[in-house]
N, C-alpha and C positions, 0 to 999 in steps of 0.2 A: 517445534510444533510443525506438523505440515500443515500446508496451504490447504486441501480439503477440509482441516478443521476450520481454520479459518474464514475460510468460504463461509462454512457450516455456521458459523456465528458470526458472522458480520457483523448487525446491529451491533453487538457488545466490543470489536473491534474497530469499529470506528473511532469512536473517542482516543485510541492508543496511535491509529492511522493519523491523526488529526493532532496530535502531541507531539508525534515522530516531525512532520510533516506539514507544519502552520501554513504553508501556503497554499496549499488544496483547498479546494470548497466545499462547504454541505453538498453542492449540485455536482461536482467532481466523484465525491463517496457515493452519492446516489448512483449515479451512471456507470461506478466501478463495480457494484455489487457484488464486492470479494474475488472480483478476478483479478487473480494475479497480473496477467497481462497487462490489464487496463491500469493497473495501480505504476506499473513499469514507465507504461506510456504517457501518462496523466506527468509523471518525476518527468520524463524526459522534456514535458512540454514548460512547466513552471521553473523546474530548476534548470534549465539549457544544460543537461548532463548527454552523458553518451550512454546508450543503451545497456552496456556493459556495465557501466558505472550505477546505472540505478535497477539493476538486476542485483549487483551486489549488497547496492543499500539495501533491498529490499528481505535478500534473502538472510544478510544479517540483522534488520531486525524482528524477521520470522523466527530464529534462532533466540531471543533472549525472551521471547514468550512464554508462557508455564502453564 
């Protein structure tokens, strides 16, 4: 699935964001509002990953979406 779907339906990925991802917060999803970027940055800041590293988590689990 690309990211502008994503984007495009937020609200309904959130809760999948928030399963992937327990450490994020309501106030974290809010302020990400389906940007990918933000979702990148947000990983980088909770889980002390490298940039790299949560570009990949993220784009794999963009990938197992339907």
């Amino acid at each position: 699935m690309n990211w502008d779907q994503v984007k495009g339906s937020w609200k309904e990925f959130r809760g999948k964001v928030k399963a992937q991802w327990g450490d994020l917060t309501d106030d974290d999803l809010d302020r990400m509002a389906g940007e990918r970027d933000q979702l990148v940055g947000r990983l980088q800041q909770r889980y002390g990953c490298t940039r790299e590293e949560a570009e990949r988590q993220v784009d794999s689990w963009s990938q197992t979406l339907h």
